[in-house]
DRENMARTI-840348 format. One record per residue (C-alpha): residue number from 1; residue in one letter; z, y, x. Coordinates in Angstrom, 3 decimals. Example, Ala and Ser with C-alpha at 12.3 -4.5 7.8 and 13.67 -1.06 7.14 Angstrom:
<r><nr>1</nr><rest>a</rest><w>7.800</w><v>-4.500</v><u>12.300</u></r>
<r><nr>2</nr><rest>s</rest><w>7.140</w><v>-1.060</v><u>13.670</u></r>
***
This chain:
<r><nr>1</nr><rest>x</rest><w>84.486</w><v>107.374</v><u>97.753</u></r>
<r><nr>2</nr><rest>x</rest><w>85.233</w><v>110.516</v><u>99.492</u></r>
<r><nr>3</nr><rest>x</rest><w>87.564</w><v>110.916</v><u>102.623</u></r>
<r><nr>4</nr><rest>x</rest><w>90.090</w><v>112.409</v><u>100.425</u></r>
<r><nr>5</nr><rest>x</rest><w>89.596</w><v>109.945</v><u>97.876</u></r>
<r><nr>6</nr><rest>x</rest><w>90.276</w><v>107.134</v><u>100.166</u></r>
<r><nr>7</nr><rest>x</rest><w>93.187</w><v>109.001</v><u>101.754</u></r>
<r><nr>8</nr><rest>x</rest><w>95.159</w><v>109.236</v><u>97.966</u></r>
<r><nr>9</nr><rest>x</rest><w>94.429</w><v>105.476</v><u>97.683</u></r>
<r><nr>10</nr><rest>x</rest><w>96.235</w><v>105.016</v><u>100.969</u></r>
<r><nr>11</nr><rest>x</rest><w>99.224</w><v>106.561</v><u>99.670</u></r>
<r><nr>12</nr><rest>x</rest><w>102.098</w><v>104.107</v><u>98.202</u></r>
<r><nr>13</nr><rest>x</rest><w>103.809</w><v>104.969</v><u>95.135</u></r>
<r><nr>14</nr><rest>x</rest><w>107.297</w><v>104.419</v><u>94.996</u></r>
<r><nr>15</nr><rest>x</rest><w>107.441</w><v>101.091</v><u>93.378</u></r>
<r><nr>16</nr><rest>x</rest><w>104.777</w><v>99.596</v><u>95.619</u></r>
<r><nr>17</nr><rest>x</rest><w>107.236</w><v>101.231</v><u>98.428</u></r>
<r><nr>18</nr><rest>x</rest><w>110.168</w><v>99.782</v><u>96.934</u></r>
<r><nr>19</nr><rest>x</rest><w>108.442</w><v>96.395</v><u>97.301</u></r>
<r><nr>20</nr><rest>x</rest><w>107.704</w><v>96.615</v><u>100.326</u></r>
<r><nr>21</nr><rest>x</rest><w>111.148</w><v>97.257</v><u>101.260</u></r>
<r><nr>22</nr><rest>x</rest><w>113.454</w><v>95.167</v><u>98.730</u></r>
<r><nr>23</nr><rest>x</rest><w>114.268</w><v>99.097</v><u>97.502</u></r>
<r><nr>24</nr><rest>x</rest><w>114.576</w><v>99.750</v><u>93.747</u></r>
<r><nr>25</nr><rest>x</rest><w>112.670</w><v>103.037</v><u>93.120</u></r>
<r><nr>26</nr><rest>x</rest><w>116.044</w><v>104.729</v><u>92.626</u></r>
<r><nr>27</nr><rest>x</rest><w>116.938</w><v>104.086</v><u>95.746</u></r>
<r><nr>28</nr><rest>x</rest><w>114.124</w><v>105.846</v><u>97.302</u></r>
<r><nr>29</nr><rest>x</rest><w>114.865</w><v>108.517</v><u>95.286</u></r>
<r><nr>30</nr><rest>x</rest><w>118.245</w><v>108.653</v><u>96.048</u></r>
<r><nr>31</nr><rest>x</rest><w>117.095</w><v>108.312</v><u>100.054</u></r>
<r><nr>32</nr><rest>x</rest><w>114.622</w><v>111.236</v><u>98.898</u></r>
<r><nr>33</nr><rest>x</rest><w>117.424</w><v>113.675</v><u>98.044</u></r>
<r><nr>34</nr><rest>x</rest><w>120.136</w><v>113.182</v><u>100.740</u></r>
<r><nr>35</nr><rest>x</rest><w>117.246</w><v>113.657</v><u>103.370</u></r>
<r><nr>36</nr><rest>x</rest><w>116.918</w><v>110.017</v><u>104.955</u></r>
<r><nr>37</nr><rest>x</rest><w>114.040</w><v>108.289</v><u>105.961</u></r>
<r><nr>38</nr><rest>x</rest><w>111.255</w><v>106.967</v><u>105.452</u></r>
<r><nr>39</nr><rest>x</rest><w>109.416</w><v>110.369</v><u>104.894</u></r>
<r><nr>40</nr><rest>x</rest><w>107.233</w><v>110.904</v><u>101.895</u></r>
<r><nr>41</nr><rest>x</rest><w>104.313</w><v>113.000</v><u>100.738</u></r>
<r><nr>42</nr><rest>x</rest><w>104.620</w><v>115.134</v><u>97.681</u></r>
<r><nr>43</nr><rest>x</rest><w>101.346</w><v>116.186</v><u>96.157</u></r>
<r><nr>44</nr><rest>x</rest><w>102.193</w><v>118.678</v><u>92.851</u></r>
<r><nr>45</nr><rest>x</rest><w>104.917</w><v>116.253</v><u>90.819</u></r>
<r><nr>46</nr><rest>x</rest><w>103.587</w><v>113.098</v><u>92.331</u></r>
<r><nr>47</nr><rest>x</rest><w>105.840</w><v>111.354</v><u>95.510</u></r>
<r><nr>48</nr><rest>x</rest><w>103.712</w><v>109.055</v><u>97.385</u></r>
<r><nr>49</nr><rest>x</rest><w>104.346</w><v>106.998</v><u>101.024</u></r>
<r><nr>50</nr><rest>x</rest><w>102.204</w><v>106.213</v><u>104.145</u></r>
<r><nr>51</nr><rest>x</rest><w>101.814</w><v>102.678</v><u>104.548</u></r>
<r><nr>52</nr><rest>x</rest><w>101.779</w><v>104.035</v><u>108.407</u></r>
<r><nr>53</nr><rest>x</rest><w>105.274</w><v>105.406</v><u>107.847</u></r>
<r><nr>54</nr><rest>x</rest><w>106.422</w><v>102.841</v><u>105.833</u></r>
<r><nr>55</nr><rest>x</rest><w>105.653</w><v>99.809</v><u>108.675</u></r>
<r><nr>56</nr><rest>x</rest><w>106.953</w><v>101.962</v><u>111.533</u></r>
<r><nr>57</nr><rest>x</rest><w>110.091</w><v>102.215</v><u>109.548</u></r>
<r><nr>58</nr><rest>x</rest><w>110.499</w><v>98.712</v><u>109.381</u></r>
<r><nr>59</nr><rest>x</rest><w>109.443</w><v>98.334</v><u>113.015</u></r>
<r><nr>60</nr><rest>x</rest><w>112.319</w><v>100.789</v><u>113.474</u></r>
<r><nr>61</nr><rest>x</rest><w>115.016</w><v>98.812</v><u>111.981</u></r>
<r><nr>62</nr><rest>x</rest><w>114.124</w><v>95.911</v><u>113.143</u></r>
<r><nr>63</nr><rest>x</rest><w>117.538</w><v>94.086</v><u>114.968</u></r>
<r><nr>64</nr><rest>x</rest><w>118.060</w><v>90.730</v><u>117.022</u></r>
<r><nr>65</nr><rest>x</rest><w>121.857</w><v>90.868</v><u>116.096</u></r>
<r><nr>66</nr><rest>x</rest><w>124.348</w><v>91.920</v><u>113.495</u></r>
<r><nr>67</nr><rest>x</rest><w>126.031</w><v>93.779</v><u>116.204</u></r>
<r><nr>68</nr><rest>x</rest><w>123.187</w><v>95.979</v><u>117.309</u></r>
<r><nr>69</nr><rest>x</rest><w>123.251</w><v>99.300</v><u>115.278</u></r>
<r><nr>70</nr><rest>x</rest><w>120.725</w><v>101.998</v><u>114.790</u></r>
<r><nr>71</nr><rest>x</rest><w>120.236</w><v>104.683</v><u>117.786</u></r>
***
């Protein structure tokens, strides 16, 4: 397997996304369109996610309190 090769295999697609997050696929979509994260690759028709981007979005969210809101 070629570096590019095992780069695509990297990527998420967005059901193995929505998975990860407890996110239908229509809700990443919906995400995609109003311009919130997580960011996403598009290669031709095909949307795909980092698993890099993906876990430091979780790591960003995470919250010790119900209180505690985004910054």
């Amino acid at each position: 397997m070629n570096a590019n090769a095992a780069a695509l295999a990297a990527l998420l697609n967005e059901k193995e996304t929505g998975a990860l997050l407890g996110w239908s696929p229509r809700t990443l979509q919906q995400r995609r369109v109003a311009g919130l994260p997580p960011a996403f690759v598009k290669i031709g028709r095909n949307v795909r996610y980092q698993r890099e981007v993906i876990n430091a979005f979780i790591a960003e969210n995470v919250r010790h309190s119900t209180t505690e809101t985004s910054e």
